[in-house]
C-alpha positions in Angstrom: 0.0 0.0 0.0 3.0 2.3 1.3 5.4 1.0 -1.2 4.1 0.3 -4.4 7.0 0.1 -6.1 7.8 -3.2 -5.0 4.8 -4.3 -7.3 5.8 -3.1 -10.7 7.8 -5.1 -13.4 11.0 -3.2 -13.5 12.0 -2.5 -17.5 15.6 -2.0 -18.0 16.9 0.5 -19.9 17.2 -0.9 -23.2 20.5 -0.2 -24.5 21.7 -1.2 -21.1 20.1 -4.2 -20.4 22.6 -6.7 -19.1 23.9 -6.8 -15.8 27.8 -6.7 -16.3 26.8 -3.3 -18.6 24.4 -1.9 -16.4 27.1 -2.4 -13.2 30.0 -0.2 -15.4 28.3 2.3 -16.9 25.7 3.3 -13.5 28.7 5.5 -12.2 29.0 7.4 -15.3 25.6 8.0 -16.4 24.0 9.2 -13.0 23.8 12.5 -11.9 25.8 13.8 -8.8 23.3 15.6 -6.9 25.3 18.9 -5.2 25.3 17.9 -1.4 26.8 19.5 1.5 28.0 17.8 4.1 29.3 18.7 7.5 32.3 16.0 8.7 32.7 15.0 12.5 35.5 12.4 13.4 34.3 10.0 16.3 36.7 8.0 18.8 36.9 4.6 18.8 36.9 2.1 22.0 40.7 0.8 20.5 41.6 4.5 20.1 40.9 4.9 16.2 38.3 7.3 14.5 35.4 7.2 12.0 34.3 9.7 9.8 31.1 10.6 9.6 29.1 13.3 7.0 26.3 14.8 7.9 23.7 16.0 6.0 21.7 18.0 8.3 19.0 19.2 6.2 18.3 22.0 8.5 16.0 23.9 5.7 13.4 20.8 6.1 10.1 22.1 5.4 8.5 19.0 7.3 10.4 18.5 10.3 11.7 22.0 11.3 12.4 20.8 14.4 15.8 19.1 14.4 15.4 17.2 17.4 12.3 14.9 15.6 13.8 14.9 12.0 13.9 11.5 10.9 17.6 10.4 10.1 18.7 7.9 7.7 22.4 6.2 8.1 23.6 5.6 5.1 26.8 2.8 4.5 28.5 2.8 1.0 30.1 0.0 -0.7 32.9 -2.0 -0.1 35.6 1.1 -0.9 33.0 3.7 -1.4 32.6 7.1 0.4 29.8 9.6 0.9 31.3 11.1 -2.7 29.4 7.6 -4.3 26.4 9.3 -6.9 24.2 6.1 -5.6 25.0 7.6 -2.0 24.1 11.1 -3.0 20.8 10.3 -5.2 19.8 8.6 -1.6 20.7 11.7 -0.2 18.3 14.0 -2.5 15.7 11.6 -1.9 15.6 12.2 1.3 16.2 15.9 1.0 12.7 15.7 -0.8 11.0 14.4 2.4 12.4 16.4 5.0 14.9 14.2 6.7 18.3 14.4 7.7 21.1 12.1 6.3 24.9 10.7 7.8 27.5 8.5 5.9 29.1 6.1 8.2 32.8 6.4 6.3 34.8 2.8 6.9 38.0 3.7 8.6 40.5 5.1 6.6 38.7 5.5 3.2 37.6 9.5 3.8 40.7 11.1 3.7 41.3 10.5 7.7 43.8 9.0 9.1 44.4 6.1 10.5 45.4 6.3 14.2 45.5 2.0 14.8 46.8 -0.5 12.7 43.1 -1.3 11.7 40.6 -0.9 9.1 37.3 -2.7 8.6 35.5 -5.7 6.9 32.0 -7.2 6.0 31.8 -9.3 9.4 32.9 -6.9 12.1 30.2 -4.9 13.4 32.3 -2.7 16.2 32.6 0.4 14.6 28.9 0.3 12.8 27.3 -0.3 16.9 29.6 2.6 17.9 28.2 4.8 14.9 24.6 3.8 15.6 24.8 4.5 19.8 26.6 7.6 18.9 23.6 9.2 16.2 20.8 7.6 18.2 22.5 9.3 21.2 22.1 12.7 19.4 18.7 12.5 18.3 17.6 10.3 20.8 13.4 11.4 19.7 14.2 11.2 16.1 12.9 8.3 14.2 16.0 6.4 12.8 16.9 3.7 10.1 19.7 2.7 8.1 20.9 2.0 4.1 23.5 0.4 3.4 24.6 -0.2 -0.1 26.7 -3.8 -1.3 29.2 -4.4 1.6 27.8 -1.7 3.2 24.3 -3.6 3.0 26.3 -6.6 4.0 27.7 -5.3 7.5 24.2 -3.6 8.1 22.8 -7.4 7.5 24.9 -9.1 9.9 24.9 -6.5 12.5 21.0 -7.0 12.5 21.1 -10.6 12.1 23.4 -10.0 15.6 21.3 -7.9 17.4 17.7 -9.2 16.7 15.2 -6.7 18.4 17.8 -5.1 20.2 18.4 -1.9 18.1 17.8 2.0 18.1 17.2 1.3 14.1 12.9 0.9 13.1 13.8 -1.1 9.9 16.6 -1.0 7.2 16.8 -0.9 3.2 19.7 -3.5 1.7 21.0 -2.6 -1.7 23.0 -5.4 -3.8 24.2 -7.3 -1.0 26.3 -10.1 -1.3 25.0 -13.3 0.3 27.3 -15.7 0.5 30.9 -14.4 -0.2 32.2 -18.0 -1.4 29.8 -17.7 -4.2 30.7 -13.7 -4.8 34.1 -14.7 -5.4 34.2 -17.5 -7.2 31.7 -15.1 -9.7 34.0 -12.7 -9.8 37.0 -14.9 -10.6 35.3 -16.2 -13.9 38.2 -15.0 -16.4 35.7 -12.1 -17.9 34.4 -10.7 -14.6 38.2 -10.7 -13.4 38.9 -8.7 -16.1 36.0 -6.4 -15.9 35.5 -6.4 -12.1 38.0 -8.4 -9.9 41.3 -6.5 -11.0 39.7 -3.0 -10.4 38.3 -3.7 -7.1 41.9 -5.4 -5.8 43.9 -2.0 -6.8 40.8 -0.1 -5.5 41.4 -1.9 -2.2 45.3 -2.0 -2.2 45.0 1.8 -2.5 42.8 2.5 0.0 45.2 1.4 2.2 48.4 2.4 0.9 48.3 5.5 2.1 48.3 4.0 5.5 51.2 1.8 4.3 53.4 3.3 7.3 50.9 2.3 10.4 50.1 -1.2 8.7 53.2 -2.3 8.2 53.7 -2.7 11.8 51.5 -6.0 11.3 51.3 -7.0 7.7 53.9 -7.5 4.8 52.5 -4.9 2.8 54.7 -5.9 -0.1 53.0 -9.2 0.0 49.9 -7.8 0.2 50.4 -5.0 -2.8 51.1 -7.8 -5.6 47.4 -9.4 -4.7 45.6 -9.8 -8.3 42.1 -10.8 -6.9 39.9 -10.3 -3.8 40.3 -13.3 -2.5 44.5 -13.4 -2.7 43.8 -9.6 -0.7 41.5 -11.2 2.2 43.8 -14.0 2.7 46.8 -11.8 3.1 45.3 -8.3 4.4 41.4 -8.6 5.8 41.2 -12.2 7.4 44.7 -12.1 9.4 43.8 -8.1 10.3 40.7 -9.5 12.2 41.9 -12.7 13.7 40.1 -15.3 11.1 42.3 -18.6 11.5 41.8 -19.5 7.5 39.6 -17.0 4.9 36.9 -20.0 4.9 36.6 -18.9 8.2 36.2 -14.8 7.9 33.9 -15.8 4.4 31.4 -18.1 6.6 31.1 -15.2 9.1 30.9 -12.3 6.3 28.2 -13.7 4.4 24.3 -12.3 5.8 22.7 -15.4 4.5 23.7 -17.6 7.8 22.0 -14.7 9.7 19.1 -13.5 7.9 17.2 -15.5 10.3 17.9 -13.3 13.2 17.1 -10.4 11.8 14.5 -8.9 14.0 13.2 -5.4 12.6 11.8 -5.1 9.0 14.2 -5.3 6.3 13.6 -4.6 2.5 16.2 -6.1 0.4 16.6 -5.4 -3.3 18.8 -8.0 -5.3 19.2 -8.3 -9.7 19.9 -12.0 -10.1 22.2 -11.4 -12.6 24.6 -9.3 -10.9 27.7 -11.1 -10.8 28.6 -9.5 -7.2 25.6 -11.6 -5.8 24.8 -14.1 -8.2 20.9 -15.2 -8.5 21.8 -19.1 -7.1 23.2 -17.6 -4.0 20.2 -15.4 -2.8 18.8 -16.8 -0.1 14.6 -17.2 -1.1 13.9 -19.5 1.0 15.4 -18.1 4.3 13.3 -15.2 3.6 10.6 -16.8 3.8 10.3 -18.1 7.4 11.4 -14.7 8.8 8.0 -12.1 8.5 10.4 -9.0 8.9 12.6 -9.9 5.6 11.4 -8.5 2.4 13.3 -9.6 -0.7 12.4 -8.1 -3.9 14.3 -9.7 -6.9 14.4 -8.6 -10.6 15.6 -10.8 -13.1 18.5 -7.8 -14.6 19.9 -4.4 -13.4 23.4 -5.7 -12.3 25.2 -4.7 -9.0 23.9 -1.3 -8.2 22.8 -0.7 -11.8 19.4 -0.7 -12.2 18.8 1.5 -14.7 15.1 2.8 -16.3 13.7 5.1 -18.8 15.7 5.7 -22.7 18.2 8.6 -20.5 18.6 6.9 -16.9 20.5 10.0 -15.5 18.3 11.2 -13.0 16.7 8.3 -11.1 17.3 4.4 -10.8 14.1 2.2 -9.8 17.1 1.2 -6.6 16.5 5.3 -5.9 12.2 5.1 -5.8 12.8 1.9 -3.8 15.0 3.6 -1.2 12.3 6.2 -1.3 9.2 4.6 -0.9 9.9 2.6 1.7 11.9 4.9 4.2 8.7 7.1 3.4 6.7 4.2 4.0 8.3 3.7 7.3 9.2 7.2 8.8 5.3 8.1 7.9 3.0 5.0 8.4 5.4 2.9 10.8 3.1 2.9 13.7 0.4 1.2 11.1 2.4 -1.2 9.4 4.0 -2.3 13.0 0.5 -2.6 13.8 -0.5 -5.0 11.4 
């Protein structure tokens, strides 16, 4: 009734139909909405920071007051920021509707530095409960849910599947989340989606922390680590021994949300393509889904990883963007019904 965009056919773009095609050219044919943002660097238990940007949509016709203003966390993909154009379209979107946004910025990847040998990955929730006590702690009257967006829809997954009930967060909106990491990889190893994918994302990850190069090297051959060709040869050498996994079997059976979509205990909306080779359709967990009432999936058979492109010029708006819409909408306006029913 609320969300009614979960009931059309989505049509793909038609020049732009297939998923791997949809997933390269998404970044260049959006739009960057302008946004400004306001940073604020929050301590860690360990001593580290996070980055956070804020925006605080203070001109919000709806909810003047700021204390009320519904706020939407928002986490990026697996090296993305709060620069990300699928990050800012959710932004406008909810500029629209009067309610305030913040980017929770993975550790080292804003610009900031580093102050522990550490960084982040799919399974550790840590630094996402710290961000979440810390916003709710701010607007503690403010109704408040979260995004996230690939891995960033991945952490939020298994931090919910973690906590249950137990959360400041009314419900949450998954975007291209990858189930079940064994299967993501071996996807993304099939020689053309190395080529197109794999490769990128490796360098994209071996320089997000080369900067850093002189605090990590206190724990990790870095050298070793820099000459990684896929994903998986960078988790075994960097992201599994960084967070105490005994083998990478190990850290992918924790990382991957489909062993704890059970748990999840608030509503969750979940948007998948099944032919996005991040995720691949085999691997999405359907029937999981099914025996918990507060998971939603809604699957469309293309629109790639974070594509999902519509209309003959899809620069403006993605059917992912009037999902994300409609159903924080949905939620921050008709919660109390919908809990009700």
């Amino acid at each position: 009734e609320y969300c009614p965009v979960v009931t059309e056919t989505y049509y793909p773009t038609i020049w732009c139909w297939e998923g791997r095609v949809q997933t390269l050219l998404r970044p260049f044919i959006t739009s960057r909405p302008q946004v400004q943002y306001r940073n604020e660097l929050i301590k860690t238990a360990d001593g580290g920071q996070i980055s956070l940007d804020w925006f605080d949509n203070n001109d919000s016709l709806y909810y003047p007051d700021a204390s009320t203003r519904p706020t939407v966390l928002l986490l990026p993909g697996l090296t993305g920021t709060s620069k990300e154009s699928y990050i800012l379209h959710m932004i406008h979107q909810s500029e629209t509707l009067g309610y305030r946004c913040v980017v929770f910025n993975n550790r080292g990847i804003a610009g900031e530095d580093l102050l522990t040998p550490r960084t982040y990955c799919a399974a550790n929730t840590e630094d996402l409960e710290a961000v979440i006590h810390h916003v709710h702690s701010l607007h503690p009257s403010a109704p408040f849910m979260a995004a996230g967006v690939s891995m960033g829809g991945m952490l939020l997954l298994n931090y919910l599947g973690k906590t249950g009930r137990d959360t400041p967060l009314m419900a949450a909106a998954i975007f291209s989340a990858g189930w079940n990491v064994f299967e993501s990889v071996e996807s993304l190893e099939k020689p053309l989606n190395w080529l197109l994918f794999n490769y990128y994302l490796t360098t994209c990850l071996q320089s997000s922390i080369s900067r850093h190069r002189q605090m990590l090297e206190k724990l990790f051959d870095m050298d070793l680590v820099m000459k990684a060709r896929t994903v998986r040869e960078f988790d075994k050498r960097f992201t599994s021994v960084m967070f105490g996994y005994r083998t990478i079997d190990d850290y992918y059976e924790d990382a991957s949300p489909c062993r704890k979509l059970k748990s999840v205990g608030i509503p969750v909306l979940c948007l998948n393509s099944v032919d996005d080779v991040f995720s691949p359709g085999h691997a999405i967990p359907v029937e999981t889904a099914k025996q918990n009432a507060n998971v939603a999936l809604v699957l469309t058979s293309c629109g790639g990883h974070i594509g999902f492109l519509e209309g003959i010029w899809p620069r403006k708006c993605t059917y992912m963007d009037r999902v994300f819409k409609q159903f924080v909408q949905a939620m921050f306006e008709h919660g109390n019904k919908i809990f009700s029913m």
